[in-house]
MOPAC internal coordinates of N, CA, C and O (Angstrom, degrees):
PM7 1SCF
backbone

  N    0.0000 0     0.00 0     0.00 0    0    0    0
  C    1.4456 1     0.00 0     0.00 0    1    0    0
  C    1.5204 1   108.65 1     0.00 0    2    1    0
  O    1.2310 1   125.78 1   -43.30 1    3    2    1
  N    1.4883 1   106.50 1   136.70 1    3    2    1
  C    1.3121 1    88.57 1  -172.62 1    5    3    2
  C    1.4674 1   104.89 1  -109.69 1    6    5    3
  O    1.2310 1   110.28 1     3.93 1    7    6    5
  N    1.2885 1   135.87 1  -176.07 1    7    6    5
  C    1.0150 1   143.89 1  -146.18 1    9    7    6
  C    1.7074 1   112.81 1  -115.71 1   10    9    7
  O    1.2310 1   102.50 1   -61.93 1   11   10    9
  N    1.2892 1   149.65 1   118.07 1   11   10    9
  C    1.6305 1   125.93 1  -153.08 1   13   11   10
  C    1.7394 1    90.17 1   -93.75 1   14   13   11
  O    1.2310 1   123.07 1   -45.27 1   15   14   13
  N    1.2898 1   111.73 1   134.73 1   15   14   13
  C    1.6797 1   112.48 1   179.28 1   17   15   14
  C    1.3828 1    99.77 1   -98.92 1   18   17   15
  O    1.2310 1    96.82 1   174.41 1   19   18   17
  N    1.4819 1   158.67 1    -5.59 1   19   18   17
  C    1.4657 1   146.73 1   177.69 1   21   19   18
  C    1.2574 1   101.45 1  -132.82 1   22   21   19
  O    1.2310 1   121.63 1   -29.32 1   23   22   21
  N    1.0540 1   114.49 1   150.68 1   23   22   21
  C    1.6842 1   134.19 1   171.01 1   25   23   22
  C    1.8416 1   106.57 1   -30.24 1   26   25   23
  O    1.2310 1   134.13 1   115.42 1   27   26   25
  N    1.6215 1    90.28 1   -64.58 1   27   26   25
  C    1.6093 1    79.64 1  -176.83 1   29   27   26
  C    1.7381 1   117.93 1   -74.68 1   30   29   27
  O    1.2310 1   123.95 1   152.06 1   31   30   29
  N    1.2315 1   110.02 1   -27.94 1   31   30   29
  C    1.7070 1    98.31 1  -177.00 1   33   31   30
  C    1.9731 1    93.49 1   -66.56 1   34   33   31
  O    1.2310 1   117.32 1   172.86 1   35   34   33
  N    1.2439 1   122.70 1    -7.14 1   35   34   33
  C    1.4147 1   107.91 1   174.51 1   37   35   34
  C    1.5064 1   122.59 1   -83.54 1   38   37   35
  O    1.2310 1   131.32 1   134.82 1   39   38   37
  N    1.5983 1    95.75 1   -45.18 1   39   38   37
  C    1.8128 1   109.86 1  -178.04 1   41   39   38
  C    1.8414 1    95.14 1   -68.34 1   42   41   39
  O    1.2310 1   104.91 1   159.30 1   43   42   41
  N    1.5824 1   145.51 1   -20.70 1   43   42   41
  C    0.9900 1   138.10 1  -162.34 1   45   43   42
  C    1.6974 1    94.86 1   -83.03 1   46   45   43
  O    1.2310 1   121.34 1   109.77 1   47   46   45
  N    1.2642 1   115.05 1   -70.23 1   47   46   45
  C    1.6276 1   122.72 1   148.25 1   49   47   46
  C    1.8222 1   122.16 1    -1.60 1   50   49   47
  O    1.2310 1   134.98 1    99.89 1   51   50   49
  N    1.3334 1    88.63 1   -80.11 1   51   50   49
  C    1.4559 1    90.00 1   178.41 1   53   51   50
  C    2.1172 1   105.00 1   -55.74 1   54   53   51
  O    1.2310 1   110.40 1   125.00 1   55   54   53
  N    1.1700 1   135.64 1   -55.00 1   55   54   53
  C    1.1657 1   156.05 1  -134.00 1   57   55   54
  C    1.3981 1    74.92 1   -93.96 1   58   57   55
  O    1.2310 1    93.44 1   105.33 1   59   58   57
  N    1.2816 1   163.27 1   -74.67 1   59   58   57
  C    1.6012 1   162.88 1   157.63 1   61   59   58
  C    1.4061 1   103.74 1   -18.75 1   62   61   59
  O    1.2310 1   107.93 1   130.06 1   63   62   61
  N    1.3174 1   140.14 1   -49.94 1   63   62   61
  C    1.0806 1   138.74 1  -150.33 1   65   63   62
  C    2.0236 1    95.21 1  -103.13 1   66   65   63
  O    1.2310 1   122.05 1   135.05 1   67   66   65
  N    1.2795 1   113.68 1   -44.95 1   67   66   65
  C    1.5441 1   111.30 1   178.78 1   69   67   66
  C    1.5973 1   103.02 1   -59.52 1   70   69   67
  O    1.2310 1   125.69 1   160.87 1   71   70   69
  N    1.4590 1   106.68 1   -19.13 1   71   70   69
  C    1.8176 1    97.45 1  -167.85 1   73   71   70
  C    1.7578 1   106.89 1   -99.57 1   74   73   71
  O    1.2310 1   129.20 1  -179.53 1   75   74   73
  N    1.4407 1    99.87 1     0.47 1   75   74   73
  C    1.5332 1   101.07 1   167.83 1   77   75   74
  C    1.1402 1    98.53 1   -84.03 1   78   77   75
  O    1.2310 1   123.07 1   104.62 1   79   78   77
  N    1.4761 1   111.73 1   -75.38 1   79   78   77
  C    2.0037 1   102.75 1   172.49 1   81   79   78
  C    0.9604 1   141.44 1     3.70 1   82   81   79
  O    1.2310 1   128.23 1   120.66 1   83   82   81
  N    1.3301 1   101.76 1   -59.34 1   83   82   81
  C    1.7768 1   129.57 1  -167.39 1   85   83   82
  C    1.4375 1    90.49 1   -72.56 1   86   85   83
  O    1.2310 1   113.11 1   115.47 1   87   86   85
  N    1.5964 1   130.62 1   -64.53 1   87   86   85
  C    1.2632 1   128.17 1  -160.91 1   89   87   86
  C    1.4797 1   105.15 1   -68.36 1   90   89   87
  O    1.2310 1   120.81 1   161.89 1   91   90   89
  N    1.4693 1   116.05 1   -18.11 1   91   90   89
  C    1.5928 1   103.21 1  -175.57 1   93   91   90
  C    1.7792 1   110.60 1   -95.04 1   94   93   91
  O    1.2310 1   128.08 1   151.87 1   95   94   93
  N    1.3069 1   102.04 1   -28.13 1   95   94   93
  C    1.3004 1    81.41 1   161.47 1   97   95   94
  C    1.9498 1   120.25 1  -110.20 1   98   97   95
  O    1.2310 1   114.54 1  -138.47 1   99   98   97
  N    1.1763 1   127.96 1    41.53 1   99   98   97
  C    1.3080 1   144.93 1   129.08 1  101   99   98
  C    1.6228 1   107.06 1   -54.51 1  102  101   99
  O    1.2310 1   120.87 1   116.17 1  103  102  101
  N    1.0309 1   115.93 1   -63.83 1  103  102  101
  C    1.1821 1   110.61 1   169.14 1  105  103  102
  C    1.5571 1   148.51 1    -0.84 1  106  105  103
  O    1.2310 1   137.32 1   108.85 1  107  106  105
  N    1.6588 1    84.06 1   -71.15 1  107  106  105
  C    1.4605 1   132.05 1   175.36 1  109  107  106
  C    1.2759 1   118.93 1   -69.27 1  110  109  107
  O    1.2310 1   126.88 1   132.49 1  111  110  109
  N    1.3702 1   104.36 1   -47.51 1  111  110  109
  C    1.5941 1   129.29 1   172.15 1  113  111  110
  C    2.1028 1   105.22 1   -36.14 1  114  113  111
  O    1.2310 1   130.52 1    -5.65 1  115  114  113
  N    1.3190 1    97.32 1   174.35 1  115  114  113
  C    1.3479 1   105.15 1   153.90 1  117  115  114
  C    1.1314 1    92.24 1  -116.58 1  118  117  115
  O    1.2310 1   113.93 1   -15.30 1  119  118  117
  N    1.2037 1   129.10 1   164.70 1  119  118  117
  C    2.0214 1   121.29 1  -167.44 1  121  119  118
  C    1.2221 1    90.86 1  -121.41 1  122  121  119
  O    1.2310 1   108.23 1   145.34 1  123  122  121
  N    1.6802 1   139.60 1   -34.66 1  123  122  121
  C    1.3677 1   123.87 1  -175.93 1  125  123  122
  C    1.8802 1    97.10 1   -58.19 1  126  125  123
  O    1.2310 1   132.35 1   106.48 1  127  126  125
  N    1.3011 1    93.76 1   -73.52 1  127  126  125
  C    1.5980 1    92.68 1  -176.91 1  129  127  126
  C    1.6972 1   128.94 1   -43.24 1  130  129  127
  O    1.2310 1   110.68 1   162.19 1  131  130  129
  N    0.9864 1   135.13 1   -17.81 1  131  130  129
  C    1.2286 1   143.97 1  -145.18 1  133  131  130
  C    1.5957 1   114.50 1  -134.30 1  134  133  131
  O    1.2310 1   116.61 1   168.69 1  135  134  133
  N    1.2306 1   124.05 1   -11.31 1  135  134  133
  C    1.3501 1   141.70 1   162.89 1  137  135  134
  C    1.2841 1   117.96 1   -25.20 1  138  137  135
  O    1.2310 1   109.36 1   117.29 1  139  138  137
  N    1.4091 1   137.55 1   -62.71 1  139  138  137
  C    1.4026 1   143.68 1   138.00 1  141  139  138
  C    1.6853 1   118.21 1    -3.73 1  142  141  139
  O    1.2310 1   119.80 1   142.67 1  143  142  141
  N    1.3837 1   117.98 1   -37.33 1  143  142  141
  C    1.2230 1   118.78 1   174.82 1  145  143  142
  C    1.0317 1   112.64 1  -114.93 1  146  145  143
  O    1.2310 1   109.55 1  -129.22 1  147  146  145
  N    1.2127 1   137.21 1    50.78 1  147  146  145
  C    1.3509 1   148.62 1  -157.86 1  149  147  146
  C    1.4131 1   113.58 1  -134.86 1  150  149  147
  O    1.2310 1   113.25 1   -74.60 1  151  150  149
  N    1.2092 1   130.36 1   105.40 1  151  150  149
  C    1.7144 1   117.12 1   178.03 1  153  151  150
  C    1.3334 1   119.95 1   -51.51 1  154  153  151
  O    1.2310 1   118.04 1   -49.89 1  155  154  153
  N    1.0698 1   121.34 1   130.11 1  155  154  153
  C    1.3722 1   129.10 1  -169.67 1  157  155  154
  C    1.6766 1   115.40 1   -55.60 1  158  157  155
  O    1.2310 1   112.90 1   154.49 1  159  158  157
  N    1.6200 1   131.01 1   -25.51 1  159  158  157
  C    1.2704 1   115.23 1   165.96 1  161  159  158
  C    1.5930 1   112.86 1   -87.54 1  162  161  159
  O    1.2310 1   125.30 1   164.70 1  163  162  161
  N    1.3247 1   107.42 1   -15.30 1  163  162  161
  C    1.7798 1    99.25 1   169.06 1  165  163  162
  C    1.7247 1   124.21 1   -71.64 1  166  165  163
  O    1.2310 1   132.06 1   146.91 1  167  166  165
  N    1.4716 1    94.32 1   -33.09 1  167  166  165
  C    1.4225 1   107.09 1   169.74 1  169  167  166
  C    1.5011 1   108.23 1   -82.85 1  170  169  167
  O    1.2310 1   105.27 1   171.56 1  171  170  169
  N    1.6449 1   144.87 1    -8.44 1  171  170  169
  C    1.2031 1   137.13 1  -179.02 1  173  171  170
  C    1.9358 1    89.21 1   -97.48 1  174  173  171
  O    1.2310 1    98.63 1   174.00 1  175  174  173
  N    1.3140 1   155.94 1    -6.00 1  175  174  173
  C    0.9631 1   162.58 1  -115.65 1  177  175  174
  C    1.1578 1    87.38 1  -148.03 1  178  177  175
  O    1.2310 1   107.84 1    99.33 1  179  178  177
  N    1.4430 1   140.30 1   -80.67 1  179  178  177
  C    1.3983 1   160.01 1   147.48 1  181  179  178
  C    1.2881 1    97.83 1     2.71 1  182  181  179
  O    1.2310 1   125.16 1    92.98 1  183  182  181
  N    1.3155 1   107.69 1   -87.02 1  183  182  181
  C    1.6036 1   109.55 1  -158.68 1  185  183  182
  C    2.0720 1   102.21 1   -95.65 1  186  185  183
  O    1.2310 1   126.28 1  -138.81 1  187  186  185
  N    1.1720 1   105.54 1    41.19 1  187  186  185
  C    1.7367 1   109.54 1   163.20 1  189  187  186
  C    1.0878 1   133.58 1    60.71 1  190  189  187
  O    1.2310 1   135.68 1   176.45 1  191  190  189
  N    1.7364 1    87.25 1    -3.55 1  191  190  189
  C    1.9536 1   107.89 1   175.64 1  193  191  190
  C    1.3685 1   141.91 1   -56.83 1  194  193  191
  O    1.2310 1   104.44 1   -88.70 1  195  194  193
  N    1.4729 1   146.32 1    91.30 1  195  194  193
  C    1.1364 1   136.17 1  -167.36 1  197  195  194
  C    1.5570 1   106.02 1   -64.98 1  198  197  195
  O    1.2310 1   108.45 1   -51.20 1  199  198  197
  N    1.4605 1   139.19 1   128.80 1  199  198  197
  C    1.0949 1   111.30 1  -164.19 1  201  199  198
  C    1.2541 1   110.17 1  -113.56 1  202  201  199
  O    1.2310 1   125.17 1  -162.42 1  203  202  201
  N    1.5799 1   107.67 1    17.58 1  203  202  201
  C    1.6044 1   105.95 1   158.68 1  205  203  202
  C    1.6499 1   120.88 1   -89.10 1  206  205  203
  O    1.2310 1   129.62 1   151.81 1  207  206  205
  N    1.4643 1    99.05 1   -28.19 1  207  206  205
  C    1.7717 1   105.63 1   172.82 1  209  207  206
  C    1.9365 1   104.22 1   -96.13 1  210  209  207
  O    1.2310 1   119.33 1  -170.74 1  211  210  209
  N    0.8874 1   118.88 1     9.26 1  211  210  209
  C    1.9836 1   104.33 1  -166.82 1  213  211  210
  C    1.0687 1   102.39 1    34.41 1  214  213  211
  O    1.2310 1   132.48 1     4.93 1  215  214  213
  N    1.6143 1    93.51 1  -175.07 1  215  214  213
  C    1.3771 1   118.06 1   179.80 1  217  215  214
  C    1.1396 1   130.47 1   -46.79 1  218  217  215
  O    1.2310 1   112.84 1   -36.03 1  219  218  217
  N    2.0593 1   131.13 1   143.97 1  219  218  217
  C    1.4961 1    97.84 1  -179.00 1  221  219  218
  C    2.1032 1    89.78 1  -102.40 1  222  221  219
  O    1.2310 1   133.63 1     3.49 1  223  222  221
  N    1.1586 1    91.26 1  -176.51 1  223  222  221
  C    1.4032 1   109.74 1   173.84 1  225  223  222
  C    1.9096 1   105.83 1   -15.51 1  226  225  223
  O    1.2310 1   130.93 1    87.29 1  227  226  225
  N    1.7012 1    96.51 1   -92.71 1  227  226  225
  C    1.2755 1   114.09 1   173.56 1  229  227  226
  C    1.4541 1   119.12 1   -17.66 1  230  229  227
  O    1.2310 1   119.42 1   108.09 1  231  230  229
  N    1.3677 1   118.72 1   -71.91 1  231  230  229
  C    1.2797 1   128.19 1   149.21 1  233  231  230
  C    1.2924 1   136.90 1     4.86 1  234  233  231
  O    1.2310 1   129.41 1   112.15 1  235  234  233
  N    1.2022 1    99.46 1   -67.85 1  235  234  233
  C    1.6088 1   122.27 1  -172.63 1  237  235  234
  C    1.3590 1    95.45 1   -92.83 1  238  237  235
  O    1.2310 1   112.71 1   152.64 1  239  238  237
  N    1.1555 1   131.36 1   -27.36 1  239  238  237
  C    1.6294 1   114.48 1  -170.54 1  241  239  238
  C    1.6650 1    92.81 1   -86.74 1  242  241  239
  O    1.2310 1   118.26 1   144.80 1  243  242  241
  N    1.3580 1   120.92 1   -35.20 1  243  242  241
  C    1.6115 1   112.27 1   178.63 1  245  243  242
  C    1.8635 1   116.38 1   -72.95 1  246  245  243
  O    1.2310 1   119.73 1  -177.95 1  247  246  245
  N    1.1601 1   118.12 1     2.05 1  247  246  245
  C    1.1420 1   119.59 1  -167.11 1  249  247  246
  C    1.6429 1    79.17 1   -96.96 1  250  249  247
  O    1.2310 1   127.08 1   107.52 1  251  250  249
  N    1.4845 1   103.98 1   -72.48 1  251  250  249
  C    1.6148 1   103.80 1   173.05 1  253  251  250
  C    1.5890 1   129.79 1   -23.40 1  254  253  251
  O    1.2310 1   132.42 1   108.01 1  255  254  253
  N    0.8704 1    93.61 1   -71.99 1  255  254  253
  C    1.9939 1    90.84 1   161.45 1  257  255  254
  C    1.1231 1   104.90 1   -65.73 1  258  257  255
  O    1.2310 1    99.50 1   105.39 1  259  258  257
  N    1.0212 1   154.57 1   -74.61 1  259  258  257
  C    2.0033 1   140.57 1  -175.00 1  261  259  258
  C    1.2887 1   107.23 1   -20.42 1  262  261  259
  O    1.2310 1   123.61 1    96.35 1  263  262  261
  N    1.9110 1   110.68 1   -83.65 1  263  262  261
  C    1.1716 1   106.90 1  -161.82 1  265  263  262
  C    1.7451 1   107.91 1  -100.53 1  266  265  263
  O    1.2310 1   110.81 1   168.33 1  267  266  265
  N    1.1106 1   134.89 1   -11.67 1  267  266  265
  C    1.2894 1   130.91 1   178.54 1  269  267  266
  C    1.2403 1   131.68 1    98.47 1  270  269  267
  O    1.2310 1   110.10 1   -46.05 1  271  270  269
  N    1.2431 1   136.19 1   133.95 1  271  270  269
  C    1.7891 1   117.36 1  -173.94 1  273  271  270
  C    1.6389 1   131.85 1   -31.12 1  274  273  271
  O    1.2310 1   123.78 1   -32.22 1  275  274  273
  N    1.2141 1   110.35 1   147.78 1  275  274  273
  C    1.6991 1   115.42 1  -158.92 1  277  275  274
  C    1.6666 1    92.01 1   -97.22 1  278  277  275
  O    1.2310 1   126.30 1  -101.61 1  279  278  277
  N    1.2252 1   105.49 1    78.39 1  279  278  277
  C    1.2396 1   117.86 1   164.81 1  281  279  278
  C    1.8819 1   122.29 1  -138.72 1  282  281  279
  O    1.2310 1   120.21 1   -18.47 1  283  282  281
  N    1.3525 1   117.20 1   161.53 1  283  282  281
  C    0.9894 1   115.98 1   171.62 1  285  283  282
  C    1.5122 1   111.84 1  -109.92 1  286  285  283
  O    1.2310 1   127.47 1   -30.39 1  287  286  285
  N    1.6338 1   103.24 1   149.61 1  287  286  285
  C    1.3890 1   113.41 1   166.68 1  289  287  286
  C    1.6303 1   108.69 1   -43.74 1  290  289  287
  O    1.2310 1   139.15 1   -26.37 1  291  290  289
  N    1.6082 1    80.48 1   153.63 1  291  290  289
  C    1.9542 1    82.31 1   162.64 1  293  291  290
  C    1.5592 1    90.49 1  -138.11 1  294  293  291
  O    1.2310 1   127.35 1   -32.44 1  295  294  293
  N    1.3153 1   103.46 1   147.56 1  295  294  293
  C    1.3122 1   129.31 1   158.44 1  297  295  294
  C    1.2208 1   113.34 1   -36.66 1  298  297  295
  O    1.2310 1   110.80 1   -37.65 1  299  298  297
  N    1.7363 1   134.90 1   142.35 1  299  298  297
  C    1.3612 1   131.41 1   156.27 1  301  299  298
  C    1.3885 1   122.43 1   -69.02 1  302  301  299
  O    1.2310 1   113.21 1   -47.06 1  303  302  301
  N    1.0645 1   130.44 1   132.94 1  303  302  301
  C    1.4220 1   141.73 1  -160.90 1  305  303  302
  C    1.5693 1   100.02 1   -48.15 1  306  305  303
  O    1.2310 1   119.25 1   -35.32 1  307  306  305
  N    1.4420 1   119.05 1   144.68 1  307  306  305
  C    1.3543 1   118.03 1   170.13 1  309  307  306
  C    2.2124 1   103.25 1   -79.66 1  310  309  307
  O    1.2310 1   128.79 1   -45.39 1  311  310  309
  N    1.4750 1   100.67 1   134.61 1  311  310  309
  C    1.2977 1   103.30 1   166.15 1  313  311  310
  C    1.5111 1   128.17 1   -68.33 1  314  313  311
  O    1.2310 1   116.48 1   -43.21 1  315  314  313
  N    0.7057 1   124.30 1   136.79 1  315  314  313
  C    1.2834 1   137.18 1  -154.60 1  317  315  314
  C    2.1439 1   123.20 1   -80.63 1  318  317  315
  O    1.2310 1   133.82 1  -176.25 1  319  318  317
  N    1.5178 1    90.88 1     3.75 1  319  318  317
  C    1.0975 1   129.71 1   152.19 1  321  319  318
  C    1.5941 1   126.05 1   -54.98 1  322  321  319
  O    1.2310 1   141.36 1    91.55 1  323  322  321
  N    1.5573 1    76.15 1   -88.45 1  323  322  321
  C    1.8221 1    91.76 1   161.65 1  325  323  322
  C    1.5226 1   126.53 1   -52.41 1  326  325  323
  O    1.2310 1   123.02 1   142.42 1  327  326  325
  N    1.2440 1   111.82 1   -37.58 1  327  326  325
  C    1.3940 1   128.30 1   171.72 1  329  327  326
  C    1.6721 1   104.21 1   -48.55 1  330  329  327
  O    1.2310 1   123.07 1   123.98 1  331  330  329
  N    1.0539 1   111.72 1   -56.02 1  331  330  329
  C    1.8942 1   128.52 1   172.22 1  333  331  330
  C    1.5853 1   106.55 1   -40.20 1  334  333  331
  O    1.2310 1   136.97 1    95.43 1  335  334  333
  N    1.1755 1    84.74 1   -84.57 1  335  334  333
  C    1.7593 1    95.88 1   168.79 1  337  335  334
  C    1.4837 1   123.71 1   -34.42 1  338  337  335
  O    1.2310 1   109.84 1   124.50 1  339  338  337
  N    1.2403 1   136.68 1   -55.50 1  339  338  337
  C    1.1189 1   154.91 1   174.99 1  341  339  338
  C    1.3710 1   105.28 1   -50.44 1  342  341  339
  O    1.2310 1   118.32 1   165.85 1  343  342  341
  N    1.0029 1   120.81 1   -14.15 1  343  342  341
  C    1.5482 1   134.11 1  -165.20 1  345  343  342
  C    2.1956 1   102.07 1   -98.25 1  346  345  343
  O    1.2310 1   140.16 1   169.36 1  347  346  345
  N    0.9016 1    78.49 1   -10.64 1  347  346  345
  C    1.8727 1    98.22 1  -178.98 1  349  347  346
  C    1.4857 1   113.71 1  -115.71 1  350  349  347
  O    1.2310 1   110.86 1  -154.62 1  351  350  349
  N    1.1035 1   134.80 1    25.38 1  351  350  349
  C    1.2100 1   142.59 1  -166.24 1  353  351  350
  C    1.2890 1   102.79 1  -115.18 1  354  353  351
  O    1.2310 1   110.43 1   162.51 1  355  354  353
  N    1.5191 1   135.59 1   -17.49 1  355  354  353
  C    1.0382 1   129.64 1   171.04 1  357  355  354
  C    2.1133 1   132.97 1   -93.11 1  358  357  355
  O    1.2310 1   131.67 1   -49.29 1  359  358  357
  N    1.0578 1    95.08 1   130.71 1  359  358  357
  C    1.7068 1   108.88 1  -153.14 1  361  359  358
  C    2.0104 1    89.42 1   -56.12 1  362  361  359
  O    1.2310 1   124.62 1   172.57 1  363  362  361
  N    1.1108 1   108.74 1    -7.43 1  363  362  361
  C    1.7997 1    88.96 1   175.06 1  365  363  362
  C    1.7712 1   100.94 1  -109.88 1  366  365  363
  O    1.2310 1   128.23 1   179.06 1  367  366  365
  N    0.9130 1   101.76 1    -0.94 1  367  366  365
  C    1.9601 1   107.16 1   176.73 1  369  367  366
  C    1.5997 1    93.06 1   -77.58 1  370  369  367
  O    1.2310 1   121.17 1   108.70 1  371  370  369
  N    1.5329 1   115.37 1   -71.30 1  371  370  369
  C    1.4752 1   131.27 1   176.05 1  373  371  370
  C    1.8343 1   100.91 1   -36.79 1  374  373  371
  O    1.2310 1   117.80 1   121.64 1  375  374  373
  N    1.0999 1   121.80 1   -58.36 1  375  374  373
  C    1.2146 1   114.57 1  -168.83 1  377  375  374
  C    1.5135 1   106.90 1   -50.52 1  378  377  375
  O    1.2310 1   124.75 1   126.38 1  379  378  377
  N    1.4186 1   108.48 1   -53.62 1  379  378  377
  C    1.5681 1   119.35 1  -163.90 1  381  379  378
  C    1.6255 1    94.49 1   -54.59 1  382  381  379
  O    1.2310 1   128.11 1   120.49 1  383  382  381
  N    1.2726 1   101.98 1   -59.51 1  383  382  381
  C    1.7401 1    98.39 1  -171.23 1  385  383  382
  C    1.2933 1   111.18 1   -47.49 1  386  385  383
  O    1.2310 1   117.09 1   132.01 1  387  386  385
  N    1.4839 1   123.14 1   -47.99 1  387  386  385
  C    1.8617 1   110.37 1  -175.48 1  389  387  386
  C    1.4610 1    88.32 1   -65.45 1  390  389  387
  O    1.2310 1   100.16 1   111.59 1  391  390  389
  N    1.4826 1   153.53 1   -68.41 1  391  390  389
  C    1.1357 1   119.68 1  -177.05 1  393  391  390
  C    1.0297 1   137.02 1     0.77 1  394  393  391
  O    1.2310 1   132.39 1    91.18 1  395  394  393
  N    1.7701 1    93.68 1   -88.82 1  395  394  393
  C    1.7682 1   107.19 1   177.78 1  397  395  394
  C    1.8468 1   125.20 1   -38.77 1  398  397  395
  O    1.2310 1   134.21 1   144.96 1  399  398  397
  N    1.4257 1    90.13 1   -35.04 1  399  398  397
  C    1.5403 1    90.32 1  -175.37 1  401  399  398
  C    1.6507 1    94.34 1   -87.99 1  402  401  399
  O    1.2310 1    95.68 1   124.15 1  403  402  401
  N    1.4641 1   160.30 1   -55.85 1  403  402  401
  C    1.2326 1   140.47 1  -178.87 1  405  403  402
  C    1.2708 1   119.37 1   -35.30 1  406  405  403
  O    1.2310 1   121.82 1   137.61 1  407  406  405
  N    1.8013 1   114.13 1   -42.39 1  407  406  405
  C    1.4107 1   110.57 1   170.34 1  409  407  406
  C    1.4283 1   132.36 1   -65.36 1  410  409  407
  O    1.2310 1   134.03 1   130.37 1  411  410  409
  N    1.1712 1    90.48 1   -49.63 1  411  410  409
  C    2.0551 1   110.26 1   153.96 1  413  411  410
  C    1.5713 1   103.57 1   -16.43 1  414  413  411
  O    1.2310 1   129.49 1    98.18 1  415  414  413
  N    1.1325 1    99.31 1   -81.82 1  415  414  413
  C    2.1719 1   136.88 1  -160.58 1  417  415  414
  C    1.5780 1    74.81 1   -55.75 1  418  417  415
  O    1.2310 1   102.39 1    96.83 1  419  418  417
  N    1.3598 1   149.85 1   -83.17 1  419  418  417
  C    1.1872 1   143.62 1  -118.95 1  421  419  418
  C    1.9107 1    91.14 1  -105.36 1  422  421  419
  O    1.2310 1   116.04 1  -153.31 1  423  422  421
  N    0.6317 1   125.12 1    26.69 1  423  422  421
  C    1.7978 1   126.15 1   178.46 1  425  423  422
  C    1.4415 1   118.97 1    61.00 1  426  425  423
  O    1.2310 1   113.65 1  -161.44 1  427  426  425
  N    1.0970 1   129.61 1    18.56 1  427  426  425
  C    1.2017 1   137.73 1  -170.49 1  429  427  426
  C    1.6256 1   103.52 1  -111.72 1  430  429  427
  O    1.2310 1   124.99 1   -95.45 1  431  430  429
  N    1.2200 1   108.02 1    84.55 1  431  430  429
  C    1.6253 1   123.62 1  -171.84 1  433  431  430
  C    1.0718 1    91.32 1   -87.01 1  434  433  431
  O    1.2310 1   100.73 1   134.48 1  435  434  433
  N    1.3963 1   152.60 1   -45.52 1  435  434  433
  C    1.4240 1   136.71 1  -169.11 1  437  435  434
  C    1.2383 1   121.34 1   -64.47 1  438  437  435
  O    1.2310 1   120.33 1   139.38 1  439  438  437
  N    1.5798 1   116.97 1   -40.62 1  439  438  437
  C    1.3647 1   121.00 1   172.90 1  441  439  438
  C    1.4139 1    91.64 1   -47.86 1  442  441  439
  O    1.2310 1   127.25 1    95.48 1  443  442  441
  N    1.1818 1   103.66 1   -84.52 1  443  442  441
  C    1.8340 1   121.18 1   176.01 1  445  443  442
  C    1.1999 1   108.31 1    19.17 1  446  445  443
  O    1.2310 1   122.54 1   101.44 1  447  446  445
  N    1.1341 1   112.73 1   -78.56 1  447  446  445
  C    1.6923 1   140.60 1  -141.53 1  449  447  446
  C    1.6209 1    88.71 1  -100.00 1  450  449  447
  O    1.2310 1   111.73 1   151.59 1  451  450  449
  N    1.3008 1   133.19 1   -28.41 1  451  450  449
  C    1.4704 1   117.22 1   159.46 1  453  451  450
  C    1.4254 1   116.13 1   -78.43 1  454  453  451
  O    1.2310 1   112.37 1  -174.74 1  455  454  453
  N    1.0423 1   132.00 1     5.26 1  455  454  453
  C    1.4556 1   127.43 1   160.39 1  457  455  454
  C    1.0313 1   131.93 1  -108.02 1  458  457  455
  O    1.2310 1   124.66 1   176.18 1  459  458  457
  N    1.5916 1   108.66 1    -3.82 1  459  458  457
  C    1.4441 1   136.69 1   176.24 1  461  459  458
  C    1.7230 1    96.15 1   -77.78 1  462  461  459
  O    1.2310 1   123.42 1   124.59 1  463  462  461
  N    1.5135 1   111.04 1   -55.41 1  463  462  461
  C    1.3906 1   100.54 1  -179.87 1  465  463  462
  C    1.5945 1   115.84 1   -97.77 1  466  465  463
  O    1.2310 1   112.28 1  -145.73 1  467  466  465
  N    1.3333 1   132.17 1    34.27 1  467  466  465
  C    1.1416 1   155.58 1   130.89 1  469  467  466
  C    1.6534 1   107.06 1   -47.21 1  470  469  467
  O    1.2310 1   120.10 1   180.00 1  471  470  469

């Protein structure tokens, strides 16, 4: 083994040896899932990409049918029900309400009705 004597015959070394790595454990990887950790010329290599021209047409329309638009799910809208409700979940909302209703129960509608619009 030989030994690197200048900065760059060292960083070339190291940069040879991280790109064996990468390819050996690519390997290992599942590559759909795992792409994100993937060096970008092993993954442009992978999927046939020149990455000074991208994708051509063909390409992109077969990636499109393969893997499918680069979007994320969205959640279904919360109903607006629940939304109401959710609105009572808090321990000083709850408080106010047994309020309102003790004052209610005991004849004192004014308190009442000021905690109602509280």
């Amino acid at each position: 083994v030989r030994i690197p004597e200048t900065p760059s015959e060292h960083l070339e070394n190291s940069t040879r040896i991280k790109a064996e790595i990468l390819r050996a454990e690519t390997k290992k990887l599942n590559f759909v899932d795992d792409r994100a950790h993937i060096d970008l010329h092993l993954l442009a290599g992978e999927l046939k990409v020149d990455l000074g021209k991208g994708l051509s047409s063909e390409q992109a329309r077969n990636l499109l049918r393969e893997y499918g638009r680069n979007e994320l799910e969205s959640d279904p809208p919360t109903p607006i029900w629940k939304l109401f409700l959710d609105q009572f979940n808090d321990i000083l909302v709850l408080l106010l309400i047994a309020a309102c209703i003790i004052s209610m129960a005991l004849g004192q509608y004014a308190a009442g009705t000021t905690i109602v619009i509280i």
